[in-house]
Structure formats: structure tokens, C-alpha cells
CHARMM internal coordinates of N, CA and C (Angstrom, degrees):
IC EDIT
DIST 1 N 1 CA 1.4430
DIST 1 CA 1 C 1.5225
ANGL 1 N 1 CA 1 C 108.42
DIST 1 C 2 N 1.4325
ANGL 1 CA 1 C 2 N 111.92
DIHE 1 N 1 CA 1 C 2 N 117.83
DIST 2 N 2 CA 1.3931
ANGL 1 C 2 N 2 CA 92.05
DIHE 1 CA 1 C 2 N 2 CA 162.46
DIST 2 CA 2 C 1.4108
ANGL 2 N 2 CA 2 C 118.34
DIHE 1 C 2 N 2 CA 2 C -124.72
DIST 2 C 3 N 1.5674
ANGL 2 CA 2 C 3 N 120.99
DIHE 2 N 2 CA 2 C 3 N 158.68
DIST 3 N 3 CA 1.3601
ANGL 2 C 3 N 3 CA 124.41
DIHE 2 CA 2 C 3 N 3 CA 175.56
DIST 3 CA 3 C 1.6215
ANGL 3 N 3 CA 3 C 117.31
DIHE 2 C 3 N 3 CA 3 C -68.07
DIST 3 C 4 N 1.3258
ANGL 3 CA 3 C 4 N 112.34
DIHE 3 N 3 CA 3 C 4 N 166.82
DIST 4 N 4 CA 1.3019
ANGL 3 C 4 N 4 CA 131.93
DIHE 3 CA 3 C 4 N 4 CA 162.53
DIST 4 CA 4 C 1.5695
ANGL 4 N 4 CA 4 C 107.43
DIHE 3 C 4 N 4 CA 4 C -60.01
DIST 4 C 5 N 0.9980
ANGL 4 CA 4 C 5 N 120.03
DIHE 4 N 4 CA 4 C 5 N 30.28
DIST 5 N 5 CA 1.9660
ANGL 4 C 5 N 5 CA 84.32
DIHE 4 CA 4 C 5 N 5 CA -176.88
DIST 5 CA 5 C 1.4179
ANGL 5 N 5 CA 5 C 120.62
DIHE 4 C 5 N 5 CA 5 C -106.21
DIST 5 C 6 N 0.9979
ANGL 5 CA 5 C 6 N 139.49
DIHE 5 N 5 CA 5 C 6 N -171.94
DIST 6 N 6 CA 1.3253
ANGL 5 C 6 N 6 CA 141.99
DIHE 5 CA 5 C 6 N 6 CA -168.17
DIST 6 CA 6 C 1.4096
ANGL 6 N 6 CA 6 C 102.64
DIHE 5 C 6 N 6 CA 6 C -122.99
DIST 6 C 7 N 1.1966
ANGL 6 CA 6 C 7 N 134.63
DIHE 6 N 6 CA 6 C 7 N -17.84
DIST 7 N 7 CA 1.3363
ANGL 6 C 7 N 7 CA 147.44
DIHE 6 CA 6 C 7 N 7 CA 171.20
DIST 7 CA 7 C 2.1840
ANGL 7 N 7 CA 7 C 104.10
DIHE 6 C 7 N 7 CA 7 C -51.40
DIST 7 C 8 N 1.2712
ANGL 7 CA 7 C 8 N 114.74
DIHE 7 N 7 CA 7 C 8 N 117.04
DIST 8 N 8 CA 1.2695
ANGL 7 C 8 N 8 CA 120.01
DIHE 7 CA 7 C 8 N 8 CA 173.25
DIST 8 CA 8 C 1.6358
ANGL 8 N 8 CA 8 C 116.61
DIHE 7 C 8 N 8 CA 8 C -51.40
DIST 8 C 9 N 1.4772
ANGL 8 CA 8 C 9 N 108.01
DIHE 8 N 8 CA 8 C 9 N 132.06
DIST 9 N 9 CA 1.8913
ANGL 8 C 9 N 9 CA 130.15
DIHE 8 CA 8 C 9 N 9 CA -176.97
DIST 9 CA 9 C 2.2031
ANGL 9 N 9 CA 9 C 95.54
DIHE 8 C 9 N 9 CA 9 C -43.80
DIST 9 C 10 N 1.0911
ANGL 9 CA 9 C 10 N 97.23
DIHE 9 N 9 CA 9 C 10 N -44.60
DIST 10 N 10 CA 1.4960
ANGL 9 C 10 N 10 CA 105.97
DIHE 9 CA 9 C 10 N 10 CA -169.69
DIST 10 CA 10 C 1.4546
ANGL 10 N 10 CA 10 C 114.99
DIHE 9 C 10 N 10 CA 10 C -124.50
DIST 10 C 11 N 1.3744
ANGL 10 CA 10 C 11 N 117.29
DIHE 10 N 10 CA 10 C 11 N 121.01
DIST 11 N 11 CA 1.4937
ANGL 10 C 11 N 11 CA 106.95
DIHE 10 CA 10 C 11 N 11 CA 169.57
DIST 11 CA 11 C 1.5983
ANGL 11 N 11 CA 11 C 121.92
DIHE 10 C 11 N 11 CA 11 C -106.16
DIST 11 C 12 N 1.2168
ANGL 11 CA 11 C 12 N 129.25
DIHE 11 N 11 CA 11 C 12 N 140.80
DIST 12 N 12 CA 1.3560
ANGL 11 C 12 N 12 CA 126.07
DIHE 11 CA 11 C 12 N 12 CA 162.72
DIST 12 CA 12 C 1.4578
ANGL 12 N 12 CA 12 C 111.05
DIHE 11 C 12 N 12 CA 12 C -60.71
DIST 12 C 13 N 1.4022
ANGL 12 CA 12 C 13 N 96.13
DIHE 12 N 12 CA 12 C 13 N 141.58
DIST 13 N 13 CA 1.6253
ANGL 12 C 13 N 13 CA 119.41
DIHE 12 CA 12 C 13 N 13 CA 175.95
DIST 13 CA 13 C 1.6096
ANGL 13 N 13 CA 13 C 110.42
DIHE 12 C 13 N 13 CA 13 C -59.47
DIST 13 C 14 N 1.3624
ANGL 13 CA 13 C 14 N 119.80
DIHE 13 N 13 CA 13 C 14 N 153.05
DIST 14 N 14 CA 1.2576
ANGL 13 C 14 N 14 CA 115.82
DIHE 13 CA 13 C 14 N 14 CA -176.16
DIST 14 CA 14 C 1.6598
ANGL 14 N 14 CA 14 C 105.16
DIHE 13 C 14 N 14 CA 14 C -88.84
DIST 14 C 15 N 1.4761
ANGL 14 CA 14 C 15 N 81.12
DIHE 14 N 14 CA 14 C 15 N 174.20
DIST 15 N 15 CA 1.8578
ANGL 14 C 15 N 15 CA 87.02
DIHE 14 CA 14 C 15 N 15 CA -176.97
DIST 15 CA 15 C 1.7650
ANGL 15 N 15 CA 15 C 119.12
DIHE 14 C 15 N 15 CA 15 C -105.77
DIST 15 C 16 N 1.3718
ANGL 15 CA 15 C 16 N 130.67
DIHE 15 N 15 CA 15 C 16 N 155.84
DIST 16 N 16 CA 1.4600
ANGL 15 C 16 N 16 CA 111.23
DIHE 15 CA 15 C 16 N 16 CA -158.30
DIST 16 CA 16 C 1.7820
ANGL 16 N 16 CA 16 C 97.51
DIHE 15 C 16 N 16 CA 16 C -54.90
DIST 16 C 17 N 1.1646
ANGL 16 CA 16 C 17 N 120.42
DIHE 16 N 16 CA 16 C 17 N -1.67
DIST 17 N 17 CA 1.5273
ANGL 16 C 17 N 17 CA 99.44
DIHE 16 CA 16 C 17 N 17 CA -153.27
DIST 17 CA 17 C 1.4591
ANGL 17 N 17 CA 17 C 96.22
DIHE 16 C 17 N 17 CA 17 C -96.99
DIST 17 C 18 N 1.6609
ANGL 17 CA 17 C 18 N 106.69
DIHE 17 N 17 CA 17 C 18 N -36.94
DIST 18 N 18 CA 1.5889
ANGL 17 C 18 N 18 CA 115.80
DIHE 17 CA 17 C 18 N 18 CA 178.71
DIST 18 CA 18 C 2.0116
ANGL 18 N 18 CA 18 C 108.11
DIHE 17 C 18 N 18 CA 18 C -54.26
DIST 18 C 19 N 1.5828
ANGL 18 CA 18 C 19 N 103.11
DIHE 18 N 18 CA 18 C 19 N -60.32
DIST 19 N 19 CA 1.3808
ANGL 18 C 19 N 19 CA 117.12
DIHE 18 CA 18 C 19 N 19 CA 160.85
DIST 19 CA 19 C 1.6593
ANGL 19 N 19 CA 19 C 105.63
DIHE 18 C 19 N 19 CA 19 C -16.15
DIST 19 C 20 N 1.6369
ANGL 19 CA 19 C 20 N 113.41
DIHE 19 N 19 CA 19 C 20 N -90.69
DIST 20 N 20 CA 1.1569
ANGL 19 C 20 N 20 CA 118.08
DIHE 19 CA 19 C 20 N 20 CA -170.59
DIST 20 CA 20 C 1.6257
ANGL 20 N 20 CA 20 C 120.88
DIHE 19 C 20 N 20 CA 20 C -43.21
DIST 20 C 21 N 1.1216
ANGL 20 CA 20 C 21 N 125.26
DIHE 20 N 20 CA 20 C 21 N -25.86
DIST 21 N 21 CA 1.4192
ANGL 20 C 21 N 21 CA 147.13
DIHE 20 CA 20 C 21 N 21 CA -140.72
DIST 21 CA 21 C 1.3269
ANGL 21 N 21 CA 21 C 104.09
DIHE 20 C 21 N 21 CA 21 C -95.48
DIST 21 C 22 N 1.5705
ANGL 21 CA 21 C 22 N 100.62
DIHE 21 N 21 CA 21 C 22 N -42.91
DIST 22 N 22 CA 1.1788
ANGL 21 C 22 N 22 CA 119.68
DIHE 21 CA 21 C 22 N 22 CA -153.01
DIST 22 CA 22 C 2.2520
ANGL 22 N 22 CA 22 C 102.02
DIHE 21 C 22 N 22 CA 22 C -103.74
DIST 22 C 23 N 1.3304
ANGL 22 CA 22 C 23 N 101.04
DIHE 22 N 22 CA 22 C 23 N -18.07
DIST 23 N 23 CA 1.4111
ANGL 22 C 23 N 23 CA 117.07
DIHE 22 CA 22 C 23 N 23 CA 176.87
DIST 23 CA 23 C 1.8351
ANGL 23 N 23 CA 23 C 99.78
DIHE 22 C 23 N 23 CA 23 C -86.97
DIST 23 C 24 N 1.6598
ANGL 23 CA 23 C 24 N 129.12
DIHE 23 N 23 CA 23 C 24 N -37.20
DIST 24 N 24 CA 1.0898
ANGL 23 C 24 N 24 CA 115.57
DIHE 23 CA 23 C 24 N 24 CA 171.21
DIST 24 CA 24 C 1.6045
ANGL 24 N 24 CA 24 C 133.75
DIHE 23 C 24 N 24 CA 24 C -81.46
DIST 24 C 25 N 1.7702
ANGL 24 CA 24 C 25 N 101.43
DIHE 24 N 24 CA 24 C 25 N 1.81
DIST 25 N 25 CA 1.1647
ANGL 24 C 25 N 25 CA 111.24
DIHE 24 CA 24 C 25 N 25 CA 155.10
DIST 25 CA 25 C 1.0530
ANGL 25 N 25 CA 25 C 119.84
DIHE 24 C 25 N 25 CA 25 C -70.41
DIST 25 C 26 N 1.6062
ANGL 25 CA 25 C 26 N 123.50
DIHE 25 N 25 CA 25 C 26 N -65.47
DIST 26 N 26 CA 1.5477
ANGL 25 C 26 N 26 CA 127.19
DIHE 25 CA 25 C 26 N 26 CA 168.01
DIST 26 CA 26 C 1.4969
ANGL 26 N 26 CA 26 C 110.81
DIHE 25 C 26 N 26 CA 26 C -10.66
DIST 26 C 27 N 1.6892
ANGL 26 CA 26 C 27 N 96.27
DIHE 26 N 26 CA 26 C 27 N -67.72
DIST 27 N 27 CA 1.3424
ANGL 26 C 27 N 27 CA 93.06
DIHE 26 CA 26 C 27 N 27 CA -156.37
DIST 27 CA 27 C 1.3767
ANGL 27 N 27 CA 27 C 116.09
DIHE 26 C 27 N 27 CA 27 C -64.75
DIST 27 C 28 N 1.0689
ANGL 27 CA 27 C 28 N 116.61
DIHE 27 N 27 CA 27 C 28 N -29.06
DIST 28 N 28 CA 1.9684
ANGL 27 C 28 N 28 CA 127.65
DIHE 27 CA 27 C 28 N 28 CA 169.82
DIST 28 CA 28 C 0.8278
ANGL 28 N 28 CA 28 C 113.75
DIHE 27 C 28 N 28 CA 28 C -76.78
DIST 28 C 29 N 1.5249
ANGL 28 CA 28 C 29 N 143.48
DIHE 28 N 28 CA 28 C 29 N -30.61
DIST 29 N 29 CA 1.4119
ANGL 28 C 29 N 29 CA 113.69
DIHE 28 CA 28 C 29 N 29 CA 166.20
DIST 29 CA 29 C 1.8796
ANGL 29 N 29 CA 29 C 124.48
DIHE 28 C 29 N 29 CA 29 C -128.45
DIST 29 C 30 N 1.2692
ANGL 29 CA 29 C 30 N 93.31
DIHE 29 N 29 CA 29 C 30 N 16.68
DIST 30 N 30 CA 1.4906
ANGL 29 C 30 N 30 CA 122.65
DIHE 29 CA 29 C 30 N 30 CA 167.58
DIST 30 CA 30 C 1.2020
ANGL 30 N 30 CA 30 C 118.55
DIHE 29 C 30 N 30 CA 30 C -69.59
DIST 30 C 31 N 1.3961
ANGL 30 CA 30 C 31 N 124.31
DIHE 30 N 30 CA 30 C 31 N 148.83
DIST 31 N 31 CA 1.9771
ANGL 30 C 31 N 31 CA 118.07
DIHE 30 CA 30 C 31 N 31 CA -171.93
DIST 31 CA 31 C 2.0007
ANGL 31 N 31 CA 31 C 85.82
DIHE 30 C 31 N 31 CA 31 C -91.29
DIST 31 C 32 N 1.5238
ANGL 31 CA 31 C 32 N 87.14
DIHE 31 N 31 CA 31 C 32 N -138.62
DIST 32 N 32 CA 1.4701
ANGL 31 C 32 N 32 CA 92.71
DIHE 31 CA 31 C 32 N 32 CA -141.56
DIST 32 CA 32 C 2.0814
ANGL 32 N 32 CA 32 C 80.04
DIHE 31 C 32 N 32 CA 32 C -82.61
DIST 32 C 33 N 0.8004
ANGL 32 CA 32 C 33 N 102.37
DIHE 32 N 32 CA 32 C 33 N -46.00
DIST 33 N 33 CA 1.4915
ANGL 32 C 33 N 33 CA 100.87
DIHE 32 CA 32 C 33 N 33 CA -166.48
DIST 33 CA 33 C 1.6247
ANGL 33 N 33 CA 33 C 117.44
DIHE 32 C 33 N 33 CA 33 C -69.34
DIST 33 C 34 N 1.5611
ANGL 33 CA 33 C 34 N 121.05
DIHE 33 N 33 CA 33 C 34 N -20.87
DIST 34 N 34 CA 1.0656
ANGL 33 C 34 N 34 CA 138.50
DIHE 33 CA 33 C 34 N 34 CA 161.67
DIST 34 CA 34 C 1.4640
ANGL 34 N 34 CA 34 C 109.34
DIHE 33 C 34 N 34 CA 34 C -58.53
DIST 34 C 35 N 1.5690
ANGL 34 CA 34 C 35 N 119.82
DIHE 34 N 34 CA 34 C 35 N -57.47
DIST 35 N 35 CA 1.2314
ANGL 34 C 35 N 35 CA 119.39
DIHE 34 CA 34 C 35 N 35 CA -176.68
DIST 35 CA 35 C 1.5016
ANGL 35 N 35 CA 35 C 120.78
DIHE 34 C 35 N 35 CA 35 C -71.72
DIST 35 C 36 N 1.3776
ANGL 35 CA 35 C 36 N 121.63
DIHE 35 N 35 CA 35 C 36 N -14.06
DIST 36 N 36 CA 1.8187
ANGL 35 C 36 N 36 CA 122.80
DIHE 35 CA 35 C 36 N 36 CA -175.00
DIST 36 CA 36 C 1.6651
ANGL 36 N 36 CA 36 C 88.34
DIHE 35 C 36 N 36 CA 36 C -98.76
DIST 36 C 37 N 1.1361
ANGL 36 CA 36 C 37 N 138.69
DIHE 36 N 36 CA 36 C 37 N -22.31
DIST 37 N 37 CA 1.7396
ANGL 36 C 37 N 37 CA 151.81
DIHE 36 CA 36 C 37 N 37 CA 156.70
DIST 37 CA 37 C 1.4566
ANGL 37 N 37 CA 37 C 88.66
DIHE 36 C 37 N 37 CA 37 C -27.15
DIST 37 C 38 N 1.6068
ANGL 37 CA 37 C 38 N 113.71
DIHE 37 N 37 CA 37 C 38 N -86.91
DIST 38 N 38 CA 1.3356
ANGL 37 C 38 N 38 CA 130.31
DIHE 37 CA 37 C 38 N 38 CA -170.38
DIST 38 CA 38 C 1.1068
ANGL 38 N 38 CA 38 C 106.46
DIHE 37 C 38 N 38 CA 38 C -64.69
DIST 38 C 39 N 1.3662
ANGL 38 CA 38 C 39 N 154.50
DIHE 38 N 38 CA 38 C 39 N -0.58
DIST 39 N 39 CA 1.4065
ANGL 38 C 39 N 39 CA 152.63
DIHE 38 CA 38 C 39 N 39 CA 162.60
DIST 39 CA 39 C 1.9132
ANGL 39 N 39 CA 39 C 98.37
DIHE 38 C 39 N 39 CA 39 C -75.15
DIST 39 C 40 N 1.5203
ANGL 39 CA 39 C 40 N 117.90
DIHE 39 N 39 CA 39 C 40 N -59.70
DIST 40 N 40 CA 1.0898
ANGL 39 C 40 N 40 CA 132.13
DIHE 39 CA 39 C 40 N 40 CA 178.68
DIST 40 CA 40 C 1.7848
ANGL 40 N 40 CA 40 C 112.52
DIHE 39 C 40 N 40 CA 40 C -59.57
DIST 40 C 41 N 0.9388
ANGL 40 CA 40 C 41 N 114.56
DIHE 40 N 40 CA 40 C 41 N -14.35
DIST 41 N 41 CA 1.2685
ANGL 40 C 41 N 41 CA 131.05
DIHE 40 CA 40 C 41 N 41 CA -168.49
DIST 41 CA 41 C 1.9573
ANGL 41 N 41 CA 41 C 96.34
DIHE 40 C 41 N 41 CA 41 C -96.38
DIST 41 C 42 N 1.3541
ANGL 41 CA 41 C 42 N 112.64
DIHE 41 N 41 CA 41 C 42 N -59.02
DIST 42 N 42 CA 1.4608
ANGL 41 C 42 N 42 CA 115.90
DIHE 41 CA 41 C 42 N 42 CA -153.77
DIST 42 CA 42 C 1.9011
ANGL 42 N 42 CA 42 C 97.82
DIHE 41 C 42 N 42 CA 42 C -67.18
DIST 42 C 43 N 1.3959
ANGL 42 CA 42 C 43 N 109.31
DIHE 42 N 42 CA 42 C 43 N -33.73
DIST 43 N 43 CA 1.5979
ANGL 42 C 43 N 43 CA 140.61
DIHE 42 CA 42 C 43 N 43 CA -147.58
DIST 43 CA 43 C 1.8167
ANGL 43 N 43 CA 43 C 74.70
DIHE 42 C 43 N 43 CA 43 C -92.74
DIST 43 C 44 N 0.7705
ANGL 43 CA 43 C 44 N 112.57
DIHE 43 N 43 CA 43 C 44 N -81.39
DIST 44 N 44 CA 2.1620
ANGL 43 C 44 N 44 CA 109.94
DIHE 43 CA 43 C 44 N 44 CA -156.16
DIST 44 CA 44 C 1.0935
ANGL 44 N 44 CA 44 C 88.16
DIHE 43 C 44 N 44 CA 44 C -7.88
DIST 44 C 45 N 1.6410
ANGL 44 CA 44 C 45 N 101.21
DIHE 44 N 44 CA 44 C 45 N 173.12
DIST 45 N 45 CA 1.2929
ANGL 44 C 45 N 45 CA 151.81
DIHE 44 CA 44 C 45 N 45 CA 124.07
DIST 45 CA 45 C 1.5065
ANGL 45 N 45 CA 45 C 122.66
DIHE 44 C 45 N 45 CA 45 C -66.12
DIST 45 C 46 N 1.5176
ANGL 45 CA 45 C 46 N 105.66
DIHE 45 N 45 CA 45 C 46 N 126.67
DIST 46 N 46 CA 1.4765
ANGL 45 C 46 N 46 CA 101.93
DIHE 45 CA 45 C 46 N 46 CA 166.44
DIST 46 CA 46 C 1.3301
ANGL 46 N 46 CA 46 C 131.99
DIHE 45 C 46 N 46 CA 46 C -10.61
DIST 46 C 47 N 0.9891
ANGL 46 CA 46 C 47 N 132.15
DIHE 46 N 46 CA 46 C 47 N -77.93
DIST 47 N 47 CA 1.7231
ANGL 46 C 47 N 47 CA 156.53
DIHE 46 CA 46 C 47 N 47 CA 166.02
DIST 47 CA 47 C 1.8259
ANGL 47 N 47 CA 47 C 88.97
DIHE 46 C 47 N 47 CA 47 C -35.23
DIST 47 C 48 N 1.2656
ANGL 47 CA 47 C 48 N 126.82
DIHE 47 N 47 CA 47 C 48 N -82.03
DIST 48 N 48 CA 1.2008
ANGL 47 C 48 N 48 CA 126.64
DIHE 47 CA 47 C 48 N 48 CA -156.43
DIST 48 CA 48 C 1.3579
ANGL 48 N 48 CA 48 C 115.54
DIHE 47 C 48 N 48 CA 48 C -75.89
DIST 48 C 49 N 1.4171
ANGL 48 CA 48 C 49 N 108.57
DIHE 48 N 48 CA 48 C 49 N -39.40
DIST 49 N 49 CA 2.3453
ANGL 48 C 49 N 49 CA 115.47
DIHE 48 CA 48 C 49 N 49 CA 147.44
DIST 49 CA 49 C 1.7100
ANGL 49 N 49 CA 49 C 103.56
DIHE 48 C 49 N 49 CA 49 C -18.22
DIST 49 C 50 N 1.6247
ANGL 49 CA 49 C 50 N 93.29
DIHE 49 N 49 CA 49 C 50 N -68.46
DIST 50 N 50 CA 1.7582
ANGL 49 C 50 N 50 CA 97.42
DIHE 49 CA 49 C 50 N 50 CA -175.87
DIST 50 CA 50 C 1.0979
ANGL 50 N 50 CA 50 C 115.16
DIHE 49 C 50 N 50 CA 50 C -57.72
DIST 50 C 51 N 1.5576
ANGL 50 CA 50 C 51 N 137.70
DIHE 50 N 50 CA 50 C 51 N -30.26
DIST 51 N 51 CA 1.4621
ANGL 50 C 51 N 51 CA 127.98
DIHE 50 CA 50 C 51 N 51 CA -167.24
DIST 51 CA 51 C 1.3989
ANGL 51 N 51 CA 51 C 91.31
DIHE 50 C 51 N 51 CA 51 C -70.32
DIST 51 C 52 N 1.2924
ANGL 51 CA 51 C 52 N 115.32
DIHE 51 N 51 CA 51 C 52 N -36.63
DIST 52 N 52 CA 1.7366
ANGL 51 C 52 N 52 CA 102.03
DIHE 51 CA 51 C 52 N 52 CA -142.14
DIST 52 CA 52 C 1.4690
ANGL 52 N 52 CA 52 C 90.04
DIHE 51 C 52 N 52 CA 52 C -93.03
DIST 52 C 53 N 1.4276
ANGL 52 CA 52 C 53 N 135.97
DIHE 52 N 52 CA 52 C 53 N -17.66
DIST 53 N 53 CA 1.3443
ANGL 52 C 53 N 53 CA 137.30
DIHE 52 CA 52 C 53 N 53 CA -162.26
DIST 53 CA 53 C 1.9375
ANGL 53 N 53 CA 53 C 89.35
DIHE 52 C 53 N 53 CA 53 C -65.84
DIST 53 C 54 N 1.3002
ANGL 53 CA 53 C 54 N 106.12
DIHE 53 N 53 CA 53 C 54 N -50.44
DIST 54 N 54 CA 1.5811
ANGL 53 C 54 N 54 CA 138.95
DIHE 53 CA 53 C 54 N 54 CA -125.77
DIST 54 CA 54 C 1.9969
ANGL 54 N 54 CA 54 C 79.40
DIHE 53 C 54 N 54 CA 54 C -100.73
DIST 54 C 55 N 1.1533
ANGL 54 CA 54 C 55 N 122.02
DIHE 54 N 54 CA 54 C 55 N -31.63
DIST 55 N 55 CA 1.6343
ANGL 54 C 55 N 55 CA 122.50
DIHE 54 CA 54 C 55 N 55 CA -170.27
DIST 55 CA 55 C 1.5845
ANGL 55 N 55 CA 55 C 93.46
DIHE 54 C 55 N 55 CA 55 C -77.77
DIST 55 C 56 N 1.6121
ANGL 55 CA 55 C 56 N 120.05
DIHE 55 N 55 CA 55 C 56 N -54.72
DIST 56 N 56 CA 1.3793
ANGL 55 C 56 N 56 CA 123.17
DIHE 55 CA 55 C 56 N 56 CA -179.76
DIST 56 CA 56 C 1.3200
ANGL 56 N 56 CA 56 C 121.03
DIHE 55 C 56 N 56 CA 56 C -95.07
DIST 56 C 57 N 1.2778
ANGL 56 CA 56 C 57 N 157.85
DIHE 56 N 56 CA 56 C 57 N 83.63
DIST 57 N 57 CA 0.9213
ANGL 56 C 57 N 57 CA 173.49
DIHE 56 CA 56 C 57 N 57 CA 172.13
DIST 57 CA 57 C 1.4755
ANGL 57 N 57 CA 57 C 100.71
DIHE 56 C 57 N 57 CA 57 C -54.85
DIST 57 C 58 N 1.4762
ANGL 57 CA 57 C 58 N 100.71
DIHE 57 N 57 CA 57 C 58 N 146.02
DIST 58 N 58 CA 1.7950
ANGL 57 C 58 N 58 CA 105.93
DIHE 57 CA 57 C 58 N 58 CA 154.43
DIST 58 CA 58 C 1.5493
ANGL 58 N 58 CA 58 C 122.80
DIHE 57 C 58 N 58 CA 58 C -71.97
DIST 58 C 59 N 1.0514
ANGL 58 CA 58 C 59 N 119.88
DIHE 58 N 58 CA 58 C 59 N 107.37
DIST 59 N 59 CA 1.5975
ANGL 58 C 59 N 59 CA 137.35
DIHE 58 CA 58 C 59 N 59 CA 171.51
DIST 59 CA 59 C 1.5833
ANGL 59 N 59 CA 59 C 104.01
DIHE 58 C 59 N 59 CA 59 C -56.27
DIST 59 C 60 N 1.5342
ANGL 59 CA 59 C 60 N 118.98
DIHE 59 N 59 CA 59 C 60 N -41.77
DIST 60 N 60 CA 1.8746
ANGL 59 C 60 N 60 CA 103.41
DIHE 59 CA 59 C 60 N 60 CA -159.40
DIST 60 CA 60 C 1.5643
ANGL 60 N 60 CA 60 C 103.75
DIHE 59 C 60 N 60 CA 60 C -77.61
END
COOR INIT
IC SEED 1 N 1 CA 1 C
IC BUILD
């Protein structure tokens, strides 16, 4: 089955800078659980970066 979306089959991985960029948004305009997300996010390990990248996905 596939959906309607316009969103690409495969995405490229982000880059440390997108990563970082994208963790000091969290933390600024993220509530409380968004922002300790991006704490857990900045802190991983490779391997565990990916779980958590890969657990929360971008929804928009």
C-alpha cells in the first residue's frame, strides 16, 4: 500500500551541523519532554543518536 505523500521513499542522514541545529531548536521551542529529547539526542552515541533519530521522526 502506498500513501499519497510527496515526502521522498529514502531520506539522507543528517549532518552533525543539521543534528546540532536541529537539537537547539528542540530545546527553544520544545516543552519539557521535547527539550530532555534533545539533551538525549546531543549526549548519544552514534548507534543510540540513530535509535532515537529513527524512534521520532519528523511528522510535518
Amino acid at each position: 500500500m502506498t500513501l499519497n505523500c510527496p515526502c521522498p521513499t529514502a531520506t539522507q542522514p543528517m549532518t552533525p551541523t543539521e543534528t546540532y541545529q536541529l537539537t537547539v531548536r528542540m530545546e527553544t521551542y520544545g516543552g519539557k519532554f521535547i527539550s530532555s529529547l534533545a539533551v538525549a539526542i546531543r549526549y548519544a552515541d552514534p548507534i543510540n543518536k540513530n535509535k532515537l533519530l529513527a524512534a521520532f521522526p519528523d511528522r510535518s
